[in-house]
mmCIF file of the C-alpha atoms, coordinates in Angstrom:
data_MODEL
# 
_entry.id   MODEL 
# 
loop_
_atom_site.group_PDB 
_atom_site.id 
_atom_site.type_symbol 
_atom_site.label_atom_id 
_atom_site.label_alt_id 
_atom_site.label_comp_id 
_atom_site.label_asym_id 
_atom_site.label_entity_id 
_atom_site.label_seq_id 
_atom_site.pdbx_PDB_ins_code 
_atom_site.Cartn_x 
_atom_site.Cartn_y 
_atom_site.Cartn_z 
_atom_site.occupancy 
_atom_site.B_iso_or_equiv 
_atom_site.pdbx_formal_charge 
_atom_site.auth_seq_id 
_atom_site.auth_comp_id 
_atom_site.auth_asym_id 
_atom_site.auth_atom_id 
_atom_site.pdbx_PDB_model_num 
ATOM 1   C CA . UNK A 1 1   ? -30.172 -27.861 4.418   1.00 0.00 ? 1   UNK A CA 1 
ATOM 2   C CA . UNK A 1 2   ? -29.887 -27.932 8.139   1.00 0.00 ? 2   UNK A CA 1 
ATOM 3   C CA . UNK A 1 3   ? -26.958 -25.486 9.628   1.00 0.00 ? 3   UNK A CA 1 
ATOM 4   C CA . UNK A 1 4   ? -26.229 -24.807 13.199  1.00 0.00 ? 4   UNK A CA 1 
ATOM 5   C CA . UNK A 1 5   ? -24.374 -21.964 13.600  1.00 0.00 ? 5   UNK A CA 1 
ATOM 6   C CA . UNK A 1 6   ? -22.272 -21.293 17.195  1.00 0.00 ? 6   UNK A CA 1 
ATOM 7   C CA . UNK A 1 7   ? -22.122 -17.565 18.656  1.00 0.00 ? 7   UNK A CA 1 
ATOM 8   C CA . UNK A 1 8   ? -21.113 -15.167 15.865  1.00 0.00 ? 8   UNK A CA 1 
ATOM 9   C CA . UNK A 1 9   ? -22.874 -12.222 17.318  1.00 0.00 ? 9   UNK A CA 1 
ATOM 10  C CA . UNK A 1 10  ? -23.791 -9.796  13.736  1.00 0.00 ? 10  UNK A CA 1 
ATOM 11  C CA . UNK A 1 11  ? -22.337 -12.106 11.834  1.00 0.00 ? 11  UNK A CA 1 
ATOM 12  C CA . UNK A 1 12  ? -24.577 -14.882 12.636  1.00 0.00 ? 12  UNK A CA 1 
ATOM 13  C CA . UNK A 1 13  ? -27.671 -12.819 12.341  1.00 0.00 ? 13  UNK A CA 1 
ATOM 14  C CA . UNK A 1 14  ? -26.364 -12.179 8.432   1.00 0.00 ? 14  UNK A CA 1 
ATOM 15  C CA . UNK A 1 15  ? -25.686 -15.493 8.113   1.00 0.00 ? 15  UNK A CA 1 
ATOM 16  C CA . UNK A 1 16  ? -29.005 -16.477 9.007   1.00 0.00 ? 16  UNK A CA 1 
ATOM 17  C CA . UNK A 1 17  ? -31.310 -13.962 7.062   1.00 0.00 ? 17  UNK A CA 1 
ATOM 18  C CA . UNK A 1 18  ? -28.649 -15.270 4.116   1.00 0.00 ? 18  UNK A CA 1 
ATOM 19  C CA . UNK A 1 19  ? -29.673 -18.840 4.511   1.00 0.00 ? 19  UNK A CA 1 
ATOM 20  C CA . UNK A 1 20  ? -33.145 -18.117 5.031   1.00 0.00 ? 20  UNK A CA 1 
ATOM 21  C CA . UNK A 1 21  ? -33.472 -16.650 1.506   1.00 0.00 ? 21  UNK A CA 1 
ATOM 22  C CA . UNK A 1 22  ? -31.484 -19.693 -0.219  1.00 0.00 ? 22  UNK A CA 1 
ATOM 23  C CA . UNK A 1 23  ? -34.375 -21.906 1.812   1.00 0.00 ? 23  UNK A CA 1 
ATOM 24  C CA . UNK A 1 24  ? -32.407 -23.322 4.669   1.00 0.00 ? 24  UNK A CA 1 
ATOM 25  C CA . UNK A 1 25  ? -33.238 -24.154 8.408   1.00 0.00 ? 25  UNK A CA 1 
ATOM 26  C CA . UNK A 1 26  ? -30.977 -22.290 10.768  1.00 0.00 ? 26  UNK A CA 1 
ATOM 27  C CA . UNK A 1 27  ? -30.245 -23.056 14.630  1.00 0.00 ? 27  UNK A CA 1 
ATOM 28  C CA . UNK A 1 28  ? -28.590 -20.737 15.537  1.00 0.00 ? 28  UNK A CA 1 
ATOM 29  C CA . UNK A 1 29  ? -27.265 -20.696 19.759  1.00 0.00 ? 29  UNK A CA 1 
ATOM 30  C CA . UNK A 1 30  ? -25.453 -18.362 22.010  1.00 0.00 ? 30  UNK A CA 1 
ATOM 31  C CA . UNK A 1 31  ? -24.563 -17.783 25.411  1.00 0.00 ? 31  UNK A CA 1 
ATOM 32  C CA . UNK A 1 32  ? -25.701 -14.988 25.950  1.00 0.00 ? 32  UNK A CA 1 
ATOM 33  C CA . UNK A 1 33  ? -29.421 -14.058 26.594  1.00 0.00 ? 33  UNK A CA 1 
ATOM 34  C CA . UNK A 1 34  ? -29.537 -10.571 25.197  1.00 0.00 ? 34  UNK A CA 1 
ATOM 35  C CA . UNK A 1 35  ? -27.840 -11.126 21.821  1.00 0.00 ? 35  UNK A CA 1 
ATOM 36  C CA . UNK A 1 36  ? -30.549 -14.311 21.262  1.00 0.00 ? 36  UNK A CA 1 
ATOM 37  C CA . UNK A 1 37  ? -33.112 -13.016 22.307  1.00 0.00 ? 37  UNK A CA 1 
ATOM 38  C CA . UNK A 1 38  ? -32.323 -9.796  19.226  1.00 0.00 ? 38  UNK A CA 1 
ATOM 39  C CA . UNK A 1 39  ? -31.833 -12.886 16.716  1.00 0.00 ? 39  UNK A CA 1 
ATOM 40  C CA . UNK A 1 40  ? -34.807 -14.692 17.410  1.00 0.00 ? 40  UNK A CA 1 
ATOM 41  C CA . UNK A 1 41  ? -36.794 -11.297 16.945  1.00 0.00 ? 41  UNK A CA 1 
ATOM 42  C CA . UNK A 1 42  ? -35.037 -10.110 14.003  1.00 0.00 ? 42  UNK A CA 1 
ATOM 43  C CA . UNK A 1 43  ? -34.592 -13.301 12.389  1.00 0.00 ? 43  UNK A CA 1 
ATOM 44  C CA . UNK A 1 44  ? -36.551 -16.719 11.861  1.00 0.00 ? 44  UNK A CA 1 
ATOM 45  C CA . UNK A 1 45  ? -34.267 -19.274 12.896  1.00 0.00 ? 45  UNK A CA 1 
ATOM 46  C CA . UNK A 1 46  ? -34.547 -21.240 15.854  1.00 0.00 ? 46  UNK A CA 1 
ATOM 47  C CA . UNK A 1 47  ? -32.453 -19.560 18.540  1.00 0.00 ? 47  UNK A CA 1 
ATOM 48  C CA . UNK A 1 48  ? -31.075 -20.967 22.037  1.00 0.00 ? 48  UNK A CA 1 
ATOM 49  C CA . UNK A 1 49  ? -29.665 -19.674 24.911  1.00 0.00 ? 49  UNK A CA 1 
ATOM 50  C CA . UNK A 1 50  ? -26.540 -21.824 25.894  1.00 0.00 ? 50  UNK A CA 1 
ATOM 51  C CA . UNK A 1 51  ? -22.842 -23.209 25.465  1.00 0.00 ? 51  UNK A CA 1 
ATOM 52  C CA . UNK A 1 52  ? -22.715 -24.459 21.960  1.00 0.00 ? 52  UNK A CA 1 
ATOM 53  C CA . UNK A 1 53  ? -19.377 -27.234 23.265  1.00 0.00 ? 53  UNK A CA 1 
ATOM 54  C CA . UNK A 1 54  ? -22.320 -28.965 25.184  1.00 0.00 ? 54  UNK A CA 1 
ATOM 55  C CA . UNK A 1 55  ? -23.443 -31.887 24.395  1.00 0.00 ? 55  UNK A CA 1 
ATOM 56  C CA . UNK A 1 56  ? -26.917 -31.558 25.701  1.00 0.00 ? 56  UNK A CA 1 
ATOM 57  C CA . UNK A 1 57  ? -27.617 -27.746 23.987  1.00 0.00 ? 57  UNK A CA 1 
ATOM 58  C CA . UNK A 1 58  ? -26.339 -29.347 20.346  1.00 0.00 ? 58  UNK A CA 1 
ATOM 59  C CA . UNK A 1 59  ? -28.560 -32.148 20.784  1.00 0.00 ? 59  UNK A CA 1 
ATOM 60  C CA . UNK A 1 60  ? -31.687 -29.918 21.711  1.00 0.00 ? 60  UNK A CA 1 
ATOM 61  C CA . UNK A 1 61  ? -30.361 -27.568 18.561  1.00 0.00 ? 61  UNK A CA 1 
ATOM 62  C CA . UNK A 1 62  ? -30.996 -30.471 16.645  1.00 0.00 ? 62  UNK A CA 1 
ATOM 63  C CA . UNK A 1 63  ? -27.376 -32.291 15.935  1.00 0.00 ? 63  UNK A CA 1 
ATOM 64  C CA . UNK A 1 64  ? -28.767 -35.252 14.736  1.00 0.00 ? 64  UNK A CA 1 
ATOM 65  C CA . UNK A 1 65  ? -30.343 -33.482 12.036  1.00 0.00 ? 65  UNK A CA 1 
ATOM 66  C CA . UNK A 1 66  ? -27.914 -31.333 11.023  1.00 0.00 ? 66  UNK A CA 1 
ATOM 67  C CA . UNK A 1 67  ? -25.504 -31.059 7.860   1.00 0.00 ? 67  UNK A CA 1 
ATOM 68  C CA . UNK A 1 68  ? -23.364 -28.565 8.640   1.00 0.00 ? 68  UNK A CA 1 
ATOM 69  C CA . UNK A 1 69  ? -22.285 -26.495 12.054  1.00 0.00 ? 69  UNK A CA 1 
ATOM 70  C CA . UNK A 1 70  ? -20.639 -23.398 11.588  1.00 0.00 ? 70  UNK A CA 1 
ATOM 71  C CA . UNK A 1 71  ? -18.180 -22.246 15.129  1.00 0.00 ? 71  UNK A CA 1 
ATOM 72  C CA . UNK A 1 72  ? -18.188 -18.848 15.298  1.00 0.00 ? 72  UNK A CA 1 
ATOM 73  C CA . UNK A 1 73  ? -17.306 -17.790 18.888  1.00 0.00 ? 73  UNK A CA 1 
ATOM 74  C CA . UNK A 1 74  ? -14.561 -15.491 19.823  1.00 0.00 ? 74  UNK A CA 1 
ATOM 75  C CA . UNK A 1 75  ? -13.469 -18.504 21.829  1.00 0.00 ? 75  UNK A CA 1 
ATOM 76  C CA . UNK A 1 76  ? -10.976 -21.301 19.788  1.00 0.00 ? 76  UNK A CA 1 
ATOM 77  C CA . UNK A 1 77  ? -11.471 -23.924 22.417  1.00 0.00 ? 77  UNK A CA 1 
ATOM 78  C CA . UNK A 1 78  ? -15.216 -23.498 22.262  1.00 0.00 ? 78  UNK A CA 1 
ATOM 79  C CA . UNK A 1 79  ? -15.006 -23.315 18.220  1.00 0.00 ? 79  UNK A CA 1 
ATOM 80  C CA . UNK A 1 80  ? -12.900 -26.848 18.322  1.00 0.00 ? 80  UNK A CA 1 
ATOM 81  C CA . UNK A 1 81  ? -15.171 -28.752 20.889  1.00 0.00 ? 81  UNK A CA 1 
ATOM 82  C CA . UNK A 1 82  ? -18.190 -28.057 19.364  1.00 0.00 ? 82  UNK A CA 1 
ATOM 83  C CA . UNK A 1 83  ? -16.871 -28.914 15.832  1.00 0.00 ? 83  UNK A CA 1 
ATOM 84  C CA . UNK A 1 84  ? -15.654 -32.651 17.311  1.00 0.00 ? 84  UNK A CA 1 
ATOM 85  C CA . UNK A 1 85  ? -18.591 -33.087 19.427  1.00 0.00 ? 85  UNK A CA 1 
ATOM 86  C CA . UNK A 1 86  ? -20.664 -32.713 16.367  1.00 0.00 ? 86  UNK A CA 1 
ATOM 87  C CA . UNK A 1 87  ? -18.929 -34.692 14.261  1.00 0.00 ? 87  UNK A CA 1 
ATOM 88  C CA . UNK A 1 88  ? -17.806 -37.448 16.456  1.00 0.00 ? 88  UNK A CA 1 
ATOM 89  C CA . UNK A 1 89  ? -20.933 -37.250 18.601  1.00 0.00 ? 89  UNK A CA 1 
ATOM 90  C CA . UNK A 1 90  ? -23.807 -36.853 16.145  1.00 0.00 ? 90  UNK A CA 1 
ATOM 91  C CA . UNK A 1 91  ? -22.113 -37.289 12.838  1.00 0.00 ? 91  UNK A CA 1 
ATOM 92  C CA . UNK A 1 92  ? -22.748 -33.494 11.225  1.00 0.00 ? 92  UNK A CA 1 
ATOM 93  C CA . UNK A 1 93  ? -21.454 -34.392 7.729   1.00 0.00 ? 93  UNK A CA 1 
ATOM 94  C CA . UNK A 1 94  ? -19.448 -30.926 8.167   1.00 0.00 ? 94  UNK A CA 1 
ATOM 95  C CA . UNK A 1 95  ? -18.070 -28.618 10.567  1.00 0.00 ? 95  UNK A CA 1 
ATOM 96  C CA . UNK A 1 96  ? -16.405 -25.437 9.598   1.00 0.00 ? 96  UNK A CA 1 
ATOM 97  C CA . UNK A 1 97  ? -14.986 -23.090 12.405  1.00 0.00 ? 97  UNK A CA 1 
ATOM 98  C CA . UNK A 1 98  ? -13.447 -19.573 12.913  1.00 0.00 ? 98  UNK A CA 1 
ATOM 99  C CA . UNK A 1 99  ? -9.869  -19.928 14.069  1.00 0.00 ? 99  UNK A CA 1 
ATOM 100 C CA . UNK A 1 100 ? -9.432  -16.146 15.985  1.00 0.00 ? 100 UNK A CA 1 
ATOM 101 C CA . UNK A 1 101 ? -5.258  -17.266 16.811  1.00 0.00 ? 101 UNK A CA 1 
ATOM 102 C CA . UNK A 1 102 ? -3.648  -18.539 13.227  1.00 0.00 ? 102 UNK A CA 1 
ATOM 103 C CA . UNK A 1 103 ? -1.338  -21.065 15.187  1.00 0.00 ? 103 UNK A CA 1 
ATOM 104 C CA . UNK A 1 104 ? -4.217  -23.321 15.873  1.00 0.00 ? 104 UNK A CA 1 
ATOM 105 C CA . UNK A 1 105 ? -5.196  -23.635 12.189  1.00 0.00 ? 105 UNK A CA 1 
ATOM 106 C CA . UNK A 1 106 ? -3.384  -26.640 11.697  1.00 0.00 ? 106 UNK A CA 1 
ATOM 107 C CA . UNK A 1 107 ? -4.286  -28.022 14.928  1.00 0.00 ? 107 UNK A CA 1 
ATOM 108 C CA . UNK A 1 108 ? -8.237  -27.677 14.415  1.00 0.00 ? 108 UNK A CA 1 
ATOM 109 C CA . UNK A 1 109 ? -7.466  -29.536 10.970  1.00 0.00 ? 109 UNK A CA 1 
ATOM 110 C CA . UNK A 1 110 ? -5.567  -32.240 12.267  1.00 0.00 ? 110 UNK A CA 1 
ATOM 111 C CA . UNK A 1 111 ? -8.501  -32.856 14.454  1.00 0.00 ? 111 UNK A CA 1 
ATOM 112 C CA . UNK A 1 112 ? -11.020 -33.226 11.998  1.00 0.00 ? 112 UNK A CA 1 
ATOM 113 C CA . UNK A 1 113 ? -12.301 -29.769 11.506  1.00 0.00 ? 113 UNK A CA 1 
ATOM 114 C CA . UNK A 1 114 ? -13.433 -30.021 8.018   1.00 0.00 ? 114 UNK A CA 1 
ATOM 115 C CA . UNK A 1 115 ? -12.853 -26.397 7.026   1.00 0.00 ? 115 UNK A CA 1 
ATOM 116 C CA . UNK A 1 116 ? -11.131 -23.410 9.141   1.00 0.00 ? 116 UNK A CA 1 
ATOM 117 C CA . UNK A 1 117 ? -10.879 -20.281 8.630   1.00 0.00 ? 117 UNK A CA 1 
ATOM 118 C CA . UNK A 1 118 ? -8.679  -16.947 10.021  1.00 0.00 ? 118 UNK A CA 1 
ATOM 119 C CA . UNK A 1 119 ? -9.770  -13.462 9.051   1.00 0.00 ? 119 UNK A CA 1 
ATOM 120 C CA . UNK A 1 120 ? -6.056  -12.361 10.525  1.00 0.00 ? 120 UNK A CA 1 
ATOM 121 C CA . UNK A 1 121 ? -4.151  -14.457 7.926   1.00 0.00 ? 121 UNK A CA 1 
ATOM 122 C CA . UNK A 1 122 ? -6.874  -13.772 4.769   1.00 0.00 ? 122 UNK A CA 1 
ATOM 123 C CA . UNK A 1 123 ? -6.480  -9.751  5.579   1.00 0.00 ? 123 UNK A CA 1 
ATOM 124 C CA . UNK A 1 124 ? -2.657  -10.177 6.147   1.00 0.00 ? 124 UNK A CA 1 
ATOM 125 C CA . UNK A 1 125 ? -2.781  -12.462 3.230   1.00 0.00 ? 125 UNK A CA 1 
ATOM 126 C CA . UNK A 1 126 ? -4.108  -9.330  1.557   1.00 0.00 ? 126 UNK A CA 1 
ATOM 127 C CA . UNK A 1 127 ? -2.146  -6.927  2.538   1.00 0.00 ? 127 UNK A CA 1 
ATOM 128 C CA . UNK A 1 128 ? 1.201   -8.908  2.014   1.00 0.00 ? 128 UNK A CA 1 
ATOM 129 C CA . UNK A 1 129 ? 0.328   -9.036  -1.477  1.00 0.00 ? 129 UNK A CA 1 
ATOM 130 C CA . UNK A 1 130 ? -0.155  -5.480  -2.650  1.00 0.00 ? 130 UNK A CA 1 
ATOM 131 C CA . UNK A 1 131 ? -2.945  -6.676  -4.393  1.00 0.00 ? 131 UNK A CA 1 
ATOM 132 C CA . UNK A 1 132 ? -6.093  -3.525  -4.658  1.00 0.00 ? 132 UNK A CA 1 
ATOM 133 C CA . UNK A 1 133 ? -8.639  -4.452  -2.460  1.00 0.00 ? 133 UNK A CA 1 
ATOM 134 C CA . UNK A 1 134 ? -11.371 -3.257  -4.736  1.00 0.00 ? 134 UNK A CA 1 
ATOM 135 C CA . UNK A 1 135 ? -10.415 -6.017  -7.274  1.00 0.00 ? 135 UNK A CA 1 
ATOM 136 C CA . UNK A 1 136 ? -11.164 -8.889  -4.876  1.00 0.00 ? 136 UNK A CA 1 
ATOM 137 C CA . UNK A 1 137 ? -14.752 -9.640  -4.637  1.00 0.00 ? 137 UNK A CA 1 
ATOM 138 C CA . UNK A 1 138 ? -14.822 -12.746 -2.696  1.00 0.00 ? 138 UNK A CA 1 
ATOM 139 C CA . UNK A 1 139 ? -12.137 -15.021 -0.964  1.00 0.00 ? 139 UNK A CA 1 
ATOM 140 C CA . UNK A 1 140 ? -12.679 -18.319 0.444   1.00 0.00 ? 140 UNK A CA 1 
ATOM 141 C CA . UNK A 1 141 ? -10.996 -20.614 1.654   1.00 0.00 ? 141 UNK A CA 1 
ATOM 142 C CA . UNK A 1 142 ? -11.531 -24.423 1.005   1.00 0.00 ? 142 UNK A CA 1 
ATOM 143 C CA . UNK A 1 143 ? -9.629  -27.810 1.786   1.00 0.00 ? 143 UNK A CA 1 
ATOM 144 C CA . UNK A 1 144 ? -8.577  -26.879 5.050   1.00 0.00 ? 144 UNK A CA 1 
ATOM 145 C CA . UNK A 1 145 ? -6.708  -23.872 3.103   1.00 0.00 ? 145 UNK A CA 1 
ATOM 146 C CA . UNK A 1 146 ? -4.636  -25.558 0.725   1.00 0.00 ? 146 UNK A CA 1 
ATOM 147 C CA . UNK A 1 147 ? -6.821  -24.410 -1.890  1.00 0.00 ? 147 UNK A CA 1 
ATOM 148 C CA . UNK A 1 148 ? -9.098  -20.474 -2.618  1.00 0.00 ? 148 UNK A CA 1 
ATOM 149 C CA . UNK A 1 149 ? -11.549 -20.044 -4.142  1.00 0.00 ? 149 UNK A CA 1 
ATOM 150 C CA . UNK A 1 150 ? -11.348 -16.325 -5.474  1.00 0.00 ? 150 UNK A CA 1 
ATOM 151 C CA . UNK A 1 151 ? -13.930 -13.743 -7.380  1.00 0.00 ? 151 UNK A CA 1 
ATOM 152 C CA . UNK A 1 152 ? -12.006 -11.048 -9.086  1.00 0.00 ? 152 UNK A CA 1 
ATOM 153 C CA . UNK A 1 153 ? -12.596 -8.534  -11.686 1.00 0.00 ? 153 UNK A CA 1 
ATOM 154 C CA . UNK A 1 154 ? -10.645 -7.271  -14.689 1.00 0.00 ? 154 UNK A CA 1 
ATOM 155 C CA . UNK A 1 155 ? -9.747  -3.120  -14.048 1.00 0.00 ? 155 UNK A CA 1 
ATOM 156 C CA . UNK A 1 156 ? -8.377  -1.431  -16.907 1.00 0.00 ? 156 UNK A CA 1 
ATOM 157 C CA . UNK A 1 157 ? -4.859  -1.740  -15.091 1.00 0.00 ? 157 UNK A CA 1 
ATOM 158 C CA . UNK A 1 158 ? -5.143  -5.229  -15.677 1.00 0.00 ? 158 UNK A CA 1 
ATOM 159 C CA . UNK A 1 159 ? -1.964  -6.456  -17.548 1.00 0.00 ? 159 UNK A CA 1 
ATOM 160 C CA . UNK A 1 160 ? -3.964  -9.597  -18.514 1.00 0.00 ? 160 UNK A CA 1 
ATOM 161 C CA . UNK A 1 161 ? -6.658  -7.793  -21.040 1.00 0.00 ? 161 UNK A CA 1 
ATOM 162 C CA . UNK A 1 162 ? -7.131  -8.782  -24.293 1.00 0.00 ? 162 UNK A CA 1 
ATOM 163 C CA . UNK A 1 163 ? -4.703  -11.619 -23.638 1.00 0.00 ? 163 UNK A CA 1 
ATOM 164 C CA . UNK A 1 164 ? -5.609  -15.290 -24.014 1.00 0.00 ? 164 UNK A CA 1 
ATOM 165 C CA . UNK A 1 165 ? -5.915  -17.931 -21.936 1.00 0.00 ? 165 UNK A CA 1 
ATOM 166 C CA . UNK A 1 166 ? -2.969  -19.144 -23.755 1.00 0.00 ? 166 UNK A CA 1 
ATOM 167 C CA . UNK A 1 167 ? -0.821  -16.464 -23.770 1.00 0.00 ? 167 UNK A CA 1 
ATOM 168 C CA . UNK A 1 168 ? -1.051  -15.823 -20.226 1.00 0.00 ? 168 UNK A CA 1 
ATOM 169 C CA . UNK A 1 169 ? 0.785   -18.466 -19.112 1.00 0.00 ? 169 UNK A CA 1 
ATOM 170 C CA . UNK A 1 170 ? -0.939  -18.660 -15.512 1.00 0.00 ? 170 UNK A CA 1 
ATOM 171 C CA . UNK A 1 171 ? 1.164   -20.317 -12.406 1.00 0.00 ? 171 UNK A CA 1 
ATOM 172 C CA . UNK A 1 172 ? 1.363   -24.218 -11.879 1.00 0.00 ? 172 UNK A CA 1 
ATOM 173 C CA . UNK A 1 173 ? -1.867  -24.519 -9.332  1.00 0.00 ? 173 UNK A CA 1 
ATOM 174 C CA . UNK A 1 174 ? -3.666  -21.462 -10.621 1.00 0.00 ? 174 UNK A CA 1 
ATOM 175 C CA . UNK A 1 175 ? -7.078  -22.239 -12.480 1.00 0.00 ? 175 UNK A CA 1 
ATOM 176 C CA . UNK A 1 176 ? -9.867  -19.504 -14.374 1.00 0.00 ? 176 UNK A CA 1 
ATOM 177 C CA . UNK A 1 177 ? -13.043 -22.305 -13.306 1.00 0.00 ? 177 UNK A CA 1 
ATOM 178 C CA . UNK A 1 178 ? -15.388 -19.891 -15.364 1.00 0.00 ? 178 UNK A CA 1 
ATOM 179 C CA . UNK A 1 179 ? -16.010 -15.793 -16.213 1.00 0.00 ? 179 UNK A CA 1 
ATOM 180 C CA . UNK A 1 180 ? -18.544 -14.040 -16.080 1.00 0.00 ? 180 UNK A CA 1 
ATOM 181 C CA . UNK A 1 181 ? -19.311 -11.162 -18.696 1.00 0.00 ? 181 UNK A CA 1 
ATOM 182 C CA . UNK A 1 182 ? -21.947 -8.860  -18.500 1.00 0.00 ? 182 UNK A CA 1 
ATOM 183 C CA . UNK A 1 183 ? -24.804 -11.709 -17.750 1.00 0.00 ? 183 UNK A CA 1 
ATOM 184 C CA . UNK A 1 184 ? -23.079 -14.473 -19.630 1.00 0.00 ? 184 UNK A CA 1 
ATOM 185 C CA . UNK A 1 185 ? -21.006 -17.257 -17.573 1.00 0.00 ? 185 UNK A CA 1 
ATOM 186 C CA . UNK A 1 186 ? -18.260 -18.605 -20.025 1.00 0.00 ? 186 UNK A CA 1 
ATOM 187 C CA . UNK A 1 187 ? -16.277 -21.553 -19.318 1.00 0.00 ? 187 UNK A CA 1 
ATOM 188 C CA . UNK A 1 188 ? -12.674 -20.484 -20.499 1.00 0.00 ? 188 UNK A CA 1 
ATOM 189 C CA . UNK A 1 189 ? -10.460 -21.797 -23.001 1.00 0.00 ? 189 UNK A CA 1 
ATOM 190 C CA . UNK A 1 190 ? -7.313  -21.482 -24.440 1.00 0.00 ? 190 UNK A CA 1 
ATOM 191 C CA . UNK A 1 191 ? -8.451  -19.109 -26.990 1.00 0.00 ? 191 UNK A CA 1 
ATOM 192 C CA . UNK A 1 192 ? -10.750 -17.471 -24.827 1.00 0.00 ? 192 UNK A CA 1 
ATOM 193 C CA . UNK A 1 193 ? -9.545  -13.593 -24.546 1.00 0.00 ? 193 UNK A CA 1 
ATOM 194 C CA . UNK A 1 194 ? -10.050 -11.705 -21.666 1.00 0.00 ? 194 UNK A CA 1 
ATOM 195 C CA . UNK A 1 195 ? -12.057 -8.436  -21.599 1.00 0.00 ? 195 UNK A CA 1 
ATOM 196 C CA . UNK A 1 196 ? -12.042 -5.056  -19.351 1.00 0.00 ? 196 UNK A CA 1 
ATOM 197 C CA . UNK A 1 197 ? -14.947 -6.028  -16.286 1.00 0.00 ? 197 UNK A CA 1 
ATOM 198 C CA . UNK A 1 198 ? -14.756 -9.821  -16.539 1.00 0.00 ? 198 UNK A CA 1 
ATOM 199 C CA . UNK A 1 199 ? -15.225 -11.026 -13.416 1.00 0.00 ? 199 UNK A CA 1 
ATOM 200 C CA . UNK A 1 200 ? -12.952 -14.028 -12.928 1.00 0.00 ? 200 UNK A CA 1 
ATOM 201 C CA . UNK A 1 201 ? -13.448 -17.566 -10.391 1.00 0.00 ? 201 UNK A CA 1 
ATOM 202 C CA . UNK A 1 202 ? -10.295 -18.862 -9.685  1.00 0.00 ? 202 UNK A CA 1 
ATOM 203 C CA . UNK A 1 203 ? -9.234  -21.954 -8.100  1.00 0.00 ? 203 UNK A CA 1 
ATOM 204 C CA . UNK A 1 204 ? -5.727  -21.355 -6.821  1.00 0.00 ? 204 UNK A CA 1 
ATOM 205 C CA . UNK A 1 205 ? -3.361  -23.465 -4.548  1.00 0.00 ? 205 UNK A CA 1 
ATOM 206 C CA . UNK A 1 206 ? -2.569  -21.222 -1.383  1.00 0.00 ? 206 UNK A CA 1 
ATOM 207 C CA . UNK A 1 207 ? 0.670   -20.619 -1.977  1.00 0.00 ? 207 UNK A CA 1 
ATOM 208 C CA . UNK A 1 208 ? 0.544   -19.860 -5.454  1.00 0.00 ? 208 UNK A CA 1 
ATOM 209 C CA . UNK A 1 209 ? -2.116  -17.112 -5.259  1.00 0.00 ? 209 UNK A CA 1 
ATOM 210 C CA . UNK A 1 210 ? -0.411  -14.050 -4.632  1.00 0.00 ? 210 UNK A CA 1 
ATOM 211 C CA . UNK A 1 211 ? 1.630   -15.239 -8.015  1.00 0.00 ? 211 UNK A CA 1 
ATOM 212 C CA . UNK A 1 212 ? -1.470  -15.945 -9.901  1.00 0.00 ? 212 UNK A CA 1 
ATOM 213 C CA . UNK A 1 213 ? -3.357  -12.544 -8.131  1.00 0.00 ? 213 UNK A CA 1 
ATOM 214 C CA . UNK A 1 214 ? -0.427  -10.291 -9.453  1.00 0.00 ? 214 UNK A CA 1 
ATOM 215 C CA . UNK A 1 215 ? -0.509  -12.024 -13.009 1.00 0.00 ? 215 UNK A CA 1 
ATOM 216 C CA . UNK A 1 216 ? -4.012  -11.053 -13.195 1.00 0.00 ? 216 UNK A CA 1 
ATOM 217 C CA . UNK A 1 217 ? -4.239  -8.249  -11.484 1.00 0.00 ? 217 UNK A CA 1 
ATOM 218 C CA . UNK A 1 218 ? -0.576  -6.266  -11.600 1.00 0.00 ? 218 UNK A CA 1 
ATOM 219 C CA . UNK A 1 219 ? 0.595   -5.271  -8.132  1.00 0.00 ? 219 UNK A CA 1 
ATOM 220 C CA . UNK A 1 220 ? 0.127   -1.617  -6.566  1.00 0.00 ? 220 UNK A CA 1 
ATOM 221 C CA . UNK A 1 221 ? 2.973   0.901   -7.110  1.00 0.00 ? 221 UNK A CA 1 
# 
């Protein structure tokens, strides 16, 4: 896989030593000299000096070529303008882009971002719902955030252990896709029990999940 990613700073350096080990090719460009010139010595992707919303440094970053561009500037116009250009420029399959002020969310989606994301609202999402952090593994957000995709796992505060699938009785728009258990990956069913350490994938609808989070996971006292 081809990925461009745009600015980022640390994150795009872990980002690309992350996709170098699953075996993709990583552009990865920034504005400014210092922080590039750190990446390309630290890391092996391709790194150039430049404004990632111009036409010209995407094209010599290899646009054409590319399945996915990732925006990660501290900038939202920047984010949005590369994300179009590359789509509606050089046809990048995907685009998925940082949105730093939540209001624009629905803007960069309306405009054919294929993915956004806001590390405000998924912290204050967080926080709102009283949910431990330790319990929440991974949380991301997919289908321009009508839909997360969550890791969690089972504490013995759970109220959901030993319980089955059936007996639950999960939220409309709340989904166990599969658990893992000790090494084993077990695609649930209604009889399937859950166990103290199972670590759970859920599939929830956005505005379901805090529902779904405290049926699974109790709330904090």
């Amino acid at each position: 896989m081809n990925i461009i990613l745009v600015g980022g700073g640390k994150l795009a350096y872990f980002l690309s030593k992350e996709f170098d080990r699953r075996g993709s090719t990583t552009t990865v460009i920034d504005n400014q000299s210092a922080k590039a010139q750190a990446l390309a010595r630290e890391t092996s992707a391709r790194v150039i000096v430049g404004d990632g919303s111009d036409p010209l440094i995407l094209q010599d970053a290899g646009a054409y070529q590319a399945d996915v561009l990732v925006a990660l500037t501290s900038k939202d116009d920047v984010n949005l303008v590369a994300c179009q250009i590359a789509k509606q420029h050089y046809g990048v399959p995907r685009t998925i882009a940082l949105v730093n002020d939540p209001d624009y969310r629905e803007v960069f989606q309306q405009l054919g971002v294929t993915v956004t994301f806001s590390v405000t609202q998924i912290l204050a999402h967080l926080i709102e719902e009283r949910i431990g952090f330790e319990a929440i593994q991974n949380l991301i957000p997919i289908a321009g955030g009508q839909v997360q995709v969550t890791e969690v796992i089972l504490s013995n505060r759970s109220p959901a252990l030993g319980k089955t699938l059936q007996t639950l009785q999960l939220p409309a728009g709340v989904l166990i896709g599969c658990i893992i258990r000790n090494t084993t990956v077990i695609v649930p069913r209604g009889g399937t029990e859950l166990h103290l350490g199972d670590r759970l994938v859920l599939l929830t609808q956005t505005h379901q999940q805090t529902l779904g989070l405290e049926t699974l996971l109790g709330s904090e006292t």
